[in-house]
N, C-alpha and C positions, 0 to 999 in steps of 0.2 A: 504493500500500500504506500509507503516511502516512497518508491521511486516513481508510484506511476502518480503522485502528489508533486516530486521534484520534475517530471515531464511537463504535468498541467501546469504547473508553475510556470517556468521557463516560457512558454508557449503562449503565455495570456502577459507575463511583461513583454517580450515581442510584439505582439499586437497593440498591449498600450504605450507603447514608445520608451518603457525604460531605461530599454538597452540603445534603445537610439534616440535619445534626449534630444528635446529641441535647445535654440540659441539661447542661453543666460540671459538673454535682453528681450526675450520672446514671456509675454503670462501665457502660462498652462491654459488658464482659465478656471473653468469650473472640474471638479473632482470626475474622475471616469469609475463607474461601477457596471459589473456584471454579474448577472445571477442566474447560475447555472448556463453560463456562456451569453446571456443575451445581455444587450448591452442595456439600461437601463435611463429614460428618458424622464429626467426631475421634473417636477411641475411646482408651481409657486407655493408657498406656505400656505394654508389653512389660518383665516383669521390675521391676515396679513394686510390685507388691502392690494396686495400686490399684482403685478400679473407676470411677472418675471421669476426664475427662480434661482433662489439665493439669499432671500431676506431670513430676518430670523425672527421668533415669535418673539417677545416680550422675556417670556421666563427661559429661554435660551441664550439670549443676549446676556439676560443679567445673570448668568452662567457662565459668563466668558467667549462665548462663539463670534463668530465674525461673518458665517457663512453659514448659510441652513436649505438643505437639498430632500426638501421631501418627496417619498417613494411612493410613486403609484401603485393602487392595488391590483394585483391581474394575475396572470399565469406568464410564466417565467419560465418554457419549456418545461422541465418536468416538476414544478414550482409552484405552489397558490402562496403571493405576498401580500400580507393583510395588516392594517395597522392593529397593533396591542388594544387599544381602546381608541375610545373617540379622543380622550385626551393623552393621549400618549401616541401621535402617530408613528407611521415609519419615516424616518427620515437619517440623512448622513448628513453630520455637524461637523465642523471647521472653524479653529480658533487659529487666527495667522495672525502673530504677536513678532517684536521687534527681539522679545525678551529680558526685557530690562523691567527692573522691579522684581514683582513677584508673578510676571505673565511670561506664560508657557502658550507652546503649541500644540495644540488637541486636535483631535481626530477619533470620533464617536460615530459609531451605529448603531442604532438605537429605535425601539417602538417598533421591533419588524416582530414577526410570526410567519414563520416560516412552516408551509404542508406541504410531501408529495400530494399531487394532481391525483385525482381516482382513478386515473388510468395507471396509476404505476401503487400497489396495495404492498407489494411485499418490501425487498430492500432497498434503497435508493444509498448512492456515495456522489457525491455534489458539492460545488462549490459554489463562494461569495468573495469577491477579485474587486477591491477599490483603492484607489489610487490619486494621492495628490501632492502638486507640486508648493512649498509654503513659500512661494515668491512675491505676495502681495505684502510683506512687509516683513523684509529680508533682515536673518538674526547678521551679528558680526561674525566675521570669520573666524574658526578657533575651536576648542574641544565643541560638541554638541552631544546631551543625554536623552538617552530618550528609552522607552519601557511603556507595555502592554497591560491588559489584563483582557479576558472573556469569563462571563458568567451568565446564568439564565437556567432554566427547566426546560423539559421534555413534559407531555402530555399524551398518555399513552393512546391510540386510533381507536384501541379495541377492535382489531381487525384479524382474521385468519386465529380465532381463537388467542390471541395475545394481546394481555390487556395490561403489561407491565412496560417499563422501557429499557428492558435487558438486551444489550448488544450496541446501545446508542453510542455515538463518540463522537467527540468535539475536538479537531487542534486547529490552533490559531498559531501563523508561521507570519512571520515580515520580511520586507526587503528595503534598506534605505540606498539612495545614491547621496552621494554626501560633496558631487566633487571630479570622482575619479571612478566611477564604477559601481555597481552593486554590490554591496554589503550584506550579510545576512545578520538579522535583528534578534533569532532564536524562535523559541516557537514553546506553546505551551498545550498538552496534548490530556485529555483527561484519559485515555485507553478505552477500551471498551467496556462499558458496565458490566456490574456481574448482577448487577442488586441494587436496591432490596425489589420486591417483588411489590413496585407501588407504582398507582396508574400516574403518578406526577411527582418527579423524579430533577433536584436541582442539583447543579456544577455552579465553582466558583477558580478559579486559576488567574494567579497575579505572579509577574517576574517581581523578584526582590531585590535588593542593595546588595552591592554596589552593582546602578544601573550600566549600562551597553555604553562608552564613550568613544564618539568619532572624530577625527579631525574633519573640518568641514569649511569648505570655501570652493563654492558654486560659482564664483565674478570673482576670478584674481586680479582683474581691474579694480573693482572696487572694494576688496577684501569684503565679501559678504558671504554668506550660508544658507540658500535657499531650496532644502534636503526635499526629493522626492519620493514618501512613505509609500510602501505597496504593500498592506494586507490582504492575507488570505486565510476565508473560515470556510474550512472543509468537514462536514458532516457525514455521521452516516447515520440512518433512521433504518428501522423495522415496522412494519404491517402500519402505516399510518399516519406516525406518533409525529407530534406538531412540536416547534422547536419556538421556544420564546425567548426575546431578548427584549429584556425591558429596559434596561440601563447599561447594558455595556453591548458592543467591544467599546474598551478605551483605550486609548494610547496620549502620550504625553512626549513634547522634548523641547528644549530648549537651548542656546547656548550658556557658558558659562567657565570662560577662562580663568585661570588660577590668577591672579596680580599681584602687586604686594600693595598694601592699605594706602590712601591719598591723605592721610594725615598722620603726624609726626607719632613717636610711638608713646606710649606712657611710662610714667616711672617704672623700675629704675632706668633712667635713663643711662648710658651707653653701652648699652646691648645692642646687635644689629634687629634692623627691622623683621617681624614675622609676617609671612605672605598672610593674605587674607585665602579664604577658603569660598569663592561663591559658588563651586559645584556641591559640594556639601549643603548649604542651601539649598538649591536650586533641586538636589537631589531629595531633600526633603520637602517640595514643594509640590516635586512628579509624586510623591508618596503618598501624601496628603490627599492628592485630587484620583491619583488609584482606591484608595482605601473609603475615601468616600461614597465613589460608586461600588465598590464591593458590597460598603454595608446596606446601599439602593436595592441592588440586585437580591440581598440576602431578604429583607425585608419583603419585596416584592414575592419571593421565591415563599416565605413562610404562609402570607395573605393568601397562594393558590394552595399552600398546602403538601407542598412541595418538601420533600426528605432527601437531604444528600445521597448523591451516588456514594456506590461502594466498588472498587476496582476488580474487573473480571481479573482472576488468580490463577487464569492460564493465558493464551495466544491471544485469543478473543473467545468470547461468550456470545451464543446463539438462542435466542427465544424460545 
């Protein structure tokens, strides 16, 4: 399953330009998503006023975002994309920060529910391929941190006599261009369930400290850092079972070079200066807004009812 995850990979950065990046002086634009290979056409916000897409609601703004891509509902070759609620639609969020202060660059999908189509009941293996360039307000050139998290339930179909979500499995894998090439970001994989034998069944997987650090400089003209994220969530479902993501994926990154402090040091004075430490921060700040959404997801996860997976104890586990 590895390798034929490292093919589809490969093959869907190809097609979104990755590997053949446009000019440093060119915007991306708006983020590229695909679900289950189709490409996926954003439509304006919900309660926006808008007719364009991109704006952002009210309480995603005051979340930080910059950019707000909400997901039409429909069929998605072997895919029904449905918003979580009315008020929690589908949508992929974009926070494109300078990084200075305490603002980071985010990168969230979120509000989607994901079903095989009735024409496919038994196993389905598929992916979710989105990708964006954070060139609207480029960090400084120099280290750049950055780190994942996916969490969410399963909701068993009750199909082909299985009404549990035994055999499900979730990894979430990245890819950064920082500059010079694609990077690989890691990847956070629950394996396949063994258990428990409950018809709604939650995951929570966070990378932890010390985060992924890149050297980054996109415009070596203008020493800047303008990193191109590409996530992929690959699932695999049994006889039905609907995939919910209410708050995460999230991802976080920022710049954040070591310096030595812009004012004089304190007593005792004639010691030499000590560096200041803003990845350290900054690495507490990705942390902050991962753990946040963990405890979203965990919450949301208990309200349907929802019982941690338990790790299938061999290969993989079958229904």
């Amino acid at each position: 399953m590895k390798t034929q995850r490292w093919l589809a990979l490969v093959s869907s950065l190809l097609i979104i330009g990755l590997f053949i990046a446009p000019g440093h002086s060119e915007a991306v634009g708006p983020p590229f998503l695909t679900v289950d290979t189709v490409l996926v056409v954003f439509q304006p916000t919900t309660g926006t006023g808008t007719t364009t897409p991109g704006t952002c609601s009210t309480s995603d703004r005051t979340a930080g975002y910059t950019a707000c891509f909400q997901i039409p509902p429909g069929t998605y070759n072997r895919l029904l994309v449905n918003h979580v609620s009315s008020t929690n639609l589908a949508r992929l969020l974009v926070a494109d920060t300078t990084g200075s202060g305490t603002s980071l660059d985010l990168f969230t999908l979120t509000g989607v529910k994901f079903q095989p189509s009735p024409a496919f009941t038994s196993f389905q293996d598929v992916s979710v391929i989105y990708t964006n360039t954070f060139d609207a307000a480029p960090n400084p050139a120099g280290t750049y941190l950055f780190a994942m998290r996916v969490g969410g339930y399963f909701v068993a179909g009750n199909t082909n006599g299985d009404n549990t979500d035994i055999g499900d499995e979730v990894n979430l894998s990245g890819f950064g261009d920082f500059g010079s090439g694609p990077v690989f970001l890691g990847s956070l994989d629950t394996g396949s369930f063994g258990g428990p034998a409950s018809s709604v069944v939650s995951f929570s997987l966070s990378q932890t400290q010390p985060y992924q650090a890149n050297n980054c400089n996109t415009n070596t003209v203008l020493n800047q850092c303008s990193p191109t994220i590409t996530q992929t969530l690959d699932f695999k479902v049994w006889n039905n079972d609907t995939l919910f993501l209410t708050n995460s994926i999230n991802a976080a990154g920022t710049s954040c070079d070591v310096a030595p402090p812009t004012v004089p040091p304190s007593p005792p004075f004639g010691l030499p200066p000590g560096q200041a430490n803003p990845c350290k921060a900054k690495s507490g700040q990705i942390n902050s807004f991962l753990t946040t959404n963990t405890n979203a997801d965990n919450q949301s996860a208990n309200q349907a009812g929802a019982v941690p997976f338990t790790p299938c104890e061999t290969y993989t586990c079958i229904p």
